[in-house]
N, C-alpha and C positions, 0 to 999 in steps of 0.2 A: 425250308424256312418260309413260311406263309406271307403274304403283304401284310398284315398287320403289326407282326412283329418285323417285319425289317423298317416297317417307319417307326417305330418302340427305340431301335437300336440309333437310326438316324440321326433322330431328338438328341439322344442321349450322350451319341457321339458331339454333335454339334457344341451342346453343351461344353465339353469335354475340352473341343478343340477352341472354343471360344474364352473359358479362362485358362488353357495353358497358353494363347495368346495375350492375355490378361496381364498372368503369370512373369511373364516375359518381357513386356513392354514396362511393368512397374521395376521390375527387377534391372533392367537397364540404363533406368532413369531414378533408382533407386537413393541416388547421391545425392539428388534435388530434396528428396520424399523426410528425408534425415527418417527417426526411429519408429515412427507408424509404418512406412514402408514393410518393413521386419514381421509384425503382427497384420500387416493385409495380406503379403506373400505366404505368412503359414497358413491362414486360412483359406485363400485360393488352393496352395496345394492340396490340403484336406480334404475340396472338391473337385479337384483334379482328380486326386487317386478313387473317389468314391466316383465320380462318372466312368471313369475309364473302366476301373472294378466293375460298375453296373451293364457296362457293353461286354464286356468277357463272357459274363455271368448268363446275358441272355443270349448267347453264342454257346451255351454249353449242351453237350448233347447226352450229358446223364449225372447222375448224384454225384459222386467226384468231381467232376470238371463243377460242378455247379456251388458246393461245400468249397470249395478251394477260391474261386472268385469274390465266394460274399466272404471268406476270412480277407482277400485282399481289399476288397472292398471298404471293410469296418477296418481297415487301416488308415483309413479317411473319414470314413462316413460320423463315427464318436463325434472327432475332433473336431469338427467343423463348425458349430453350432456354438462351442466355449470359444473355438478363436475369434470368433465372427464375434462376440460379446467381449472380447477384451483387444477387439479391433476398433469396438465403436466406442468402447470405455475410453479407450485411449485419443483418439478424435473428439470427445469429449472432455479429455484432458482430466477424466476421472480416475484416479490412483487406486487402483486392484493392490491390495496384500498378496506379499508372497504364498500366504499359506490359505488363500482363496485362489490362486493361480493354482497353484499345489492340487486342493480338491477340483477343481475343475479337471485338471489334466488326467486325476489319478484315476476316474471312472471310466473313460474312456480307455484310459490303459487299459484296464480289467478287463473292458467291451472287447475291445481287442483279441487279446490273449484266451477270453471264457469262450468266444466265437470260433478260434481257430482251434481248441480243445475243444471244442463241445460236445463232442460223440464220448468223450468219457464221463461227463458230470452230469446234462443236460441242463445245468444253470441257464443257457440265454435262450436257449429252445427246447422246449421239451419233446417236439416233433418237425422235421425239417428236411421233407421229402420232396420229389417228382410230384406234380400234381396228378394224380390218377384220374380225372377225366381231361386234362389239357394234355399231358405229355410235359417232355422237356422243351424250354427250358420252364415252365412257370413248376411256382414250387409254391406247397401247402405246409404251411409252418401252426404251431401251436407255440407262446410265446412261454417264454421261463420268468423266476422271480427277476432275474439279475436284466432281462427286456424291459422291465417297468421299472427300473432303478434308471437306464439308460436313458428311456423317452423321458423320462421327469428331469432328465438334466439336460434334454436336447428340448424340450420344449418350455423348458424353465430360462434356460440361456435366450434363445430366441425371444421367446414373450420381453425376458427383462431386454433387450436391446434394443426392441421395438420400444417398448415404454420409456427408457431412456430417452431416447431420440425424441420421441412425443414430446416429455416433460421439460425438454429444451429449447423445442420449436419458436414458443412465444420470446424467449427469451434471448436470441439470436437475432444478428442485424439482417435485411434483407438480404445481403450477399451473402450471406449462407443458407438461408432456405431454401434453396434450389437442390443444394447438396445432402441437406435433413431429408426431403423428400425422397430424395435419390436415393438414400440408404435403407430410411422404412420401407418403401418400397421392395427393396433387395430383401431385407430382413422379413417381409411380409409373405413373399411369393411364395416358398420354402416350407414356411408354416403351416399355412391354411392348404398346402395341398399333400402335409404331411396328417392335418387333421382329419381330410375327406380320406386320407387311405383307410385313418382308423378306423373311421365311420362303413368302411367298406363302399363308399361312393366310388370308386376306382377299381380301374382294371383289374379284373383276378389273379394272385400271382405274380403281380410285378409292383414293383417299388416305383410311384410316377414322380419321384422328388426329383430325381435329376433329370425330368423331363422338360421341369418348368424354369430350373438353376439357368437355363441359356439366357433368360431374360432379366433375368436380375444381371447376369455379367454383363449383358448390353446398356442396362440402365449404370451399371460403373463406369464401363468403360465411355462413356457417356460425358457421367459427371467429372470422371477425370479429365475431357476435354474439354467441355462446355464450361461445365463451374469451376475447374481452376481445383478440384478435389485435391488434397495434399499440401497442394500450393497455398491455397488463398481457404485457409480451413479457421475451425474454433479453437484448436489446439496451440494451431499458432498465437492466433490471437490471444489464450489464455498467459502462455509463455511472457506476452506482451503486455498483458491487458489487467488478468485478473493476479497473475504474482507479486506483481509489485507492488510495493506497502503504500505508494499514495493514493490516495482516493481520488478518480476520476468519475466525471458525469459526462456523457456521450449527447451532444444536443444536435436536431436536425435546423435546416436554415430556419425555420420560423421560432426556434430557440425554446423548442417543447424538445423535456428529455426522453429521450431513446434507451439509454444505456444505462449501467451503472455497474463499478466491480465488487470483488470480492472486498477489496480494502475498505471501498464506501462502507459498505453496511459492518462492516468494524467498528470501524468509527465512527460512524454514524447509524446506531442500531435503530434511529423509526427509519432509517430509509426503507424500503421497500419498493416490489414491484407495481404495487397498484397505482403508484406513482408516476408511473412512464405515462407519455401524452400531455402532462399537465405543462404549463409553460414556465419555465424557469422561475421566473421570477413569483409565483405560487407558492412552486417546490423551497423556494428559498426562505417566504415568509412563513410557510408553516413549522421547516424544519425548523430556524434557525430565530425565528420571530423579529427579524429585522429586514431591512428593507434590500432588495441586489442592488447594488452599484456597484458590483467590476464593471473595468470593461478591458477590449481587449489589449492584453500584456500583463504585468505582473503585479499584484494588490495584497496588500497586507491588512488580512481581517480577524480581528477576536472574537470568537464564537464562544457559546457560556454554555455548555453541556453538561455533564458530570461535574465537568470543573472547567474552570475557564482555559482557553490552549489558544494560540496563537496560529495560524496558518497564512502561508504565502500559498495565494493563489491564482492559480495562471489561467487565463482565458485566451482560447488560440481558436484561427479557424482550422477548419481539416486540410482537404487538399482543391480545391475549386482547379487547377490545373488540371486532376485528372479526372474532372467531372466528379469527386466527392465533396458534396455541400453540408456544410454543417459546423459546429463549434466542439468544441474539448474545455473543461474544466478539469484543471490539476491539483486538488488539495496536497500539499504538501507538510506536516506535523514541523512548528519551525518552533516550538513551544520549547523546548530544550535548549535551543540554540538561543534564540532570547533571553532564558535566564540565565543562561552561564553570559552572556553578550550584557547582560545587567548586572551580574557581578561582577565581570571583567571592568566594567565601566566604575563600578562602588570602586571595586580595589587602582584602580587607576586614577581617582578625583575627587575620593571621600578619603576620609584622615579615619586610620580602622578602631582610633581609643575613644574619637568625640561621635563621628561618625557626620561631622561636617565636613565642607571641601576641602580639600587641601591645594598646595603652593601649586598647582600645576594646574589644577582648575580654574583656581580664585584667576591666577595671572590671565587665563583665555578667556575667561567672561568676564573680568575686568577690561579688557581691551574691548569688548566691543560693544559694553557699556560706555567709556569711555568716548569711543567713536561718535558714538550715536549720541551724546550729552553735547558733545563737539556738533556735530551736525543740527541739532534744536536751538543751541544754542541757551543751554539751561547747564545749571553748576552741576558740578560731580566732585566729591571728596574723597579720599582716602585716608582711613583712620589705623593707625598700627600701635598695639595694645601687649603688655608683657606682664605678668605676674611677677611682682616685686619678691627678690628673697627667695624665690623657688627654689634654689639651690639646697638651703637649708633645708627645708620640707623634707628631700631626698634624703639629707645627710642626716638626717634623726629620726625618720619614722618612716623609712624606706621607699623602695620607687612605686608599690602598689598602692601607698598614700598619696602617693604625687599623680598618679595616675586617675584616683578617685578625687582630687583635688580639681584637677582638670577641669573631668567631668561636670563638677558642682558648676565651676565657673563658667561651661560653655552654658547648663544648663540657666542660670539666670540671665545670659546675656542674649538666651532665645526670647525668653520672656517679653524684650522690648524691641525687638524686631519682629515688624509687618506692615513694608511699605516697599518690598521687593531689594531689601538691602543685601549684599553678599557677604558671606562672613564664613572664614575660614581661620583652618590653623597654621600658621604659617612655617610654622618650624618650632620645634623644643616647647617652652614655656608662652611662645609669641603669636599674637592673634589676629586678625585685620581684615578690616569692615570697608567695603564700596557703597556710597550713598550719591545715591543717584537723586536728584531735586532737592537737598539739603541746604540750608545756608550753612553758613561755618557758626551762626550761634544756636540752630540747630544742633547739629552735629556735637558741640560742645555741652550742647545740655544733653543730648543721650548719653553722653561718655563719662558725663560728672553722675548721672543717676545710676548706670551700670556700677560706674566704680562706689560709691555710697551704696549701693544696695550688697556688693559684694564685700566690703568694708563691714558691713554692721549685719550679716549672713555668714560665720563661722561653718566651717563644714563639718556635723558629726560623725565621729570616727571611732572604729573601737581605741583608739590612742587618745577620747578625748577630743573636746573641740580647739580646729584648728582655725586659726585666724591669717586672712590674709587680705595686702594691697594689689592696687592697680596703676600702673602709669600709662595716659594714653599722650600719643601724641598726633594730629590732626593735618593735614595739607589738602589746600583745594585748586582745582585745576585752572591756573590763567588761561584766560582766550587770546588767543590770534599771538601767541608763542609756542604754538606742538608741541603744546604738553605731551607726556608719555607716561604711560605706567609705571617704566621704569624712574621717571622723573620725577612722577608722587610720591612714589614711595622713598625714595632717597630722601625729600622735603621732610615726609612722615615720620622719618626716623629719625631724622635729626631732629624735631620736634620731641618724640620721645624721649630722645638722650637729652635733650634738656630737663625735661620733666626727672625723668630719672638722675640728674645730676642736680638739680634744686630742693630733692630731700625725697624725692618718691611720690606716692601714691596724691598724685598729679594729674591734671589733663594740661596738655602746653600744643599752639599752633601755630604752625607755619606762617610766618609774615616777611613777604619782602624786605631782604637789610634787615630783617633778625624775627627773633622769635618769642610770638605771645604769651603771656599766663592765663 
C-alpha cells in the first residue's frame, strides 16, 4: 500500500472516527436534544457506515473484496444526503409529509439493494472493475440509468438544504446565525466536492466525499458547543414562537422591529418582511393608520382591518438580566371575548322586550347619580310610571299585544329624553326615570306631555287600535337627610298610588306631610 493512499484511508478514517464520536456524544445527551436528536443521529449514521465502507473498500486487494465494501458502503452513502435534508427541515421546524419521507427513503432503498445485485442487472453500473492501469483498490466504473436517478436525489436533497438554510438566514435572530452558518457550511462541503468528482477534478478512482465529511463534523460538533445547536435552536423557537395563534412583534432596544410570526402575518396580512428595521411606531402608523401608544403592560386597542376586532396587547421587555435587550409585543384576538362580554352585559342590565335598562342597572347608576347630585349639590328626582289597566290588554288580546303595547310606550317616551336622563323597566307594566338637574315642575311637565302624548297615540295593532293611560308619580331627593334610592322610590311610589287611586291616568308628587296633584 503506497503513501498516497494510506493518507486517502487516514482522511477517511478520521472522518469516520470523528462522527461516530459525533454519533455518540448526541446520542448520550440525546434527552436534552428531544425529537431532532432522532433525524441528526440517522444521518450521522449514514455517514458513519459510508466512511467506514469507504476505508474497507480502499483496503481491498481485488474485485470481491472491493464489490462487497461499496454494497456496504451504499448502505449509508443513499441515505445521507435525504436525512441531512429532513435534519435541517426539521431545525427549521419545516413539516415533511409522510409520503415525501416515503420517496426520499425509497430510492435510496433501491441504491442499496440495485448495488449489492448489480452483477445481475447492471442497472447502477454498467461497468465496475479493478482500474487496469492503477491496480487495486481504485476502481473504473461506467455509471447505469438507476446512478443518475441516485445523484439527482443526492444532489437534489443537498442543494434544497442548502437553499433552505439560505432562504432563512435573513429571517433569524442573531443567536442563531452562527448555527445557519454552521450547517450550510456542513451541507456545502459534501456537495461541491461531490460535484469536482464529477467533473473528474479529483483523484482517479476514489470517491474524495468522505475525505472532506471530517470537517463539516468538526464545524457540528462545533456548533453544538459554541451555539448551543439543539439547545438554543429555530425549532425551538418555532414551537414557542411561530405556533401560537397570537401575533407577536420582536423589537430591539431602540424599538425598531426585528421579528415577526407566523400568527402576525395572519392577522395582519400587509405585515411583511420589508418591514423589519423600521421603528415601531412607523410600523404601526402604516399598518394600522393610528398613532402607538402602548406602553409597557397591558392595553386594550381597536384596530379596523377587514372588520373591526378588538385586541389586548401586551408590551414586555425581554430579558436585560441575561444581557437580552429589547421589547415583545403580544396581539392577543379578544374580539370574541368582548362581544359575548357585551352581551353578557345587554342580558344582565337591558330589559330583553324594550331593550332599555332594567331594575338592576337602573338601581347601580341610580346610586351614583344620586351620589354625585348629593355631592354638587343640585336636585335629583325619581319618577316611577305604570301603564294604567295593563292587565286587561293581556286578558283580551293576548300577551304578544301586551308585549307590542310596551314597546309603543317605551318608544314615545324615548322621544323626550336627552339630557342624560335614566330610564328603565322596572318590573311587569312599571317604568322609572332618574333626572338628574330637573326641578320637580320640570319633571312634572315631562311626565304630563309623555303621558298626553301616549293618551292621544293609540297603538296599531292587527286587533285594531288600542288605546291606553299613564300614571306617573314623582319624588325628589331632600338635602342634608341621606336620601337613598331606596328612599325615592318608596316616596315615588306612593305618589303613584295616589295618582292611580284618584282616578288614573295622572301625574301626582311627593310632598312632605302628603302628596301633590
Amino acid at each position: 500500500m503506497h503513501a498516497q493512499l494510506l493518507i486517502y484511508i487516514s482522511i477517511i478514517a478520521t472522518s469516520g472516527v470523528l462522527n461516530l464520536y459525533l454519533f455518540a456524544y448526541v446520542f448520550r445527551k440525546r434527552h436534552l436534544y428531544k425529537s431532532i436528536s432522532t433525524y441528526f443521529l440517522a444521518y450521522v449514521f449514514a455517514i458513519i457506515i459510508y466512511c467506514f465502507g469507504s476505508v474497507f473498500s480502499l483496503m481491498s486487494t481485488d474485485i470481491i473484496e472491493l464489490k462487497f465494501w461499496t454494497a456496504i458502503m451504499y448502505l449509508g452513502l443513499p441515505f445521507a444526503s435525504p436525512l441531512g435534508l429532513m435534519f435541517i427541515s426539521k431545525y427549521l421546524a419545516i413539516k415533511l409529509k409522510r409520503i415525501h419521507i416515503i420517496y426520499m427513503l425509497a430510492i435510496p432503498t433501491i441504491s442499496s439493494l440495485l448495488v449489492a445485485t448489480n452483477d445481475w442487472h447492471h442497472l447502477y453500473y454498467r461497468r465496475f472493475e479493478i482500474d487496469p492501469s492503477l491496480g487495486a483498490p481504485y476502481f473504473f466504473q461506467e455509471i447505469g440509468i438507476w446512478y443518475l436517478v441516485q445523484g439527482i436525489l443526492t444532489f437534489g436533497t443537498m442543494l434544497a438544504a442548502f437553499i433552505l438554510l439560505i432562504s432563512h438566514y435573513k429571517e433569524m435572530s442573531k443567536q442563531y446565525r452562527s448555527q445557519i452558518i454552521a450547517l450550510m457550511f456542513g451541507q456545502l462541503m459534501p456537495m461541491v466536492t461531490a460535484f469536482f468528482y464529477l467533473l473528474g477534478l479529483t483523484p482517479k478512482g476514489i470517491d474524495p466525499v468522505p475525505m472532506v465529511i471530517w470537517v463539516s463534523s468538526l464545524v457540528y460538533l462545533w456548533a453544538i458547543h459554541s451555539s448551543r445547536l439543539f439547545k438554543l435552536m429555530p425549532v425551538a423557537k418555532d414551537v414557542i414562537f411561530n405556533s401560537i395563534d397570537d401575533a407577536v412583534l420582536v423589537l430591539d432596544e431602540s424599538f425598531r422591529l426585528v421579528e415577526i410570526n407566523r400568527a402576525c402575518k395572519v392577522q395582519f396580512p400587509s405585515f411583511n418582511h420589508s418591514l423589519l428595521g423600521m421603528n415601531i411606531e412607523k410600523v404601526w402608523s402604516e399598518l394600522f393608520n393610528i398613532p402607538f401608544t402602548v406602553k409597557i403592560g397591558v392595553t386594550e386597542v381597536s384596530l379596523k382591518l377587514n372588520e373591526e376586532k378588538v385586541y389586548q396587547v401586551r408590551l414586555s421587555m425581554l430579558d436585560p438580566l441575561r444581557n437580552i435587550n429589547g421589547y415583545l409585543i403580544i396581539f392577543t384576538d379578544i374580539t370574541e371575548i368582548k362581544r359575548l362580554q357585551t352581551l353578557l352585559e345587554r342580558q344582565a342590565y337591558y330589559d330583553e322586550l324594550t331593550q332599555i335598562y332594567n331594575r338592576r342597572a337602573f338601581l347601580q347608576r341610580c346610586e351614583t347619580e344620586l351620589a354625585r347630585s348629593q355631592k354638587k349639590g343640585t336636585s335629583f328626582i325619581i319618577m316611577i310610571m305604570d301603564v294604567d289597566h295593563f292587565k286587561k290588554v293581556n286578558d283580551i288580546y293576548g300577551h304578544h299585544i301586551g308585549d307590542q303595547l310596551l314597546e309603543h310606550i317605551v318608544a314615545i317616551c324615548q322621544l323626550y329624553l336627552n339630557k342624560g336622563e335614566i330610564f328603565a323597566r322596572y318590573g311587569g307594566e312599571e317604568f322609572v326615570f332618574s333626572l338628574s338637574n330637573y326641578t320637580k315642575a320640570e319633571a312634572e311637565e315631562l311626565a304630563n306631555t309623555i303621558r298626553n302624548h301616549v293618551e292621544k297615540t293609540p297603538m296599531v295593532s292587527p286587533e285594531g287600535e288600542i288605546s291606553i293611560t299613564l300614571s306617573l308619580g314623582i319624588a325628589e331627593a331632600e338635602r342634608g337627610v341621606g336620601e337613598t334610592v331606596s328612599s325615592l322610590l318608596n316616596k315615588a311610589d306612593k305618589a303613584l298610588y295616589q295618582a292611580k287611586g284618584t282616578g288614573r291616568n295622572k301625574v301626582s308628587i311627593y310632598l312632605k306631610g302628603n302628596i301633590g296633584m
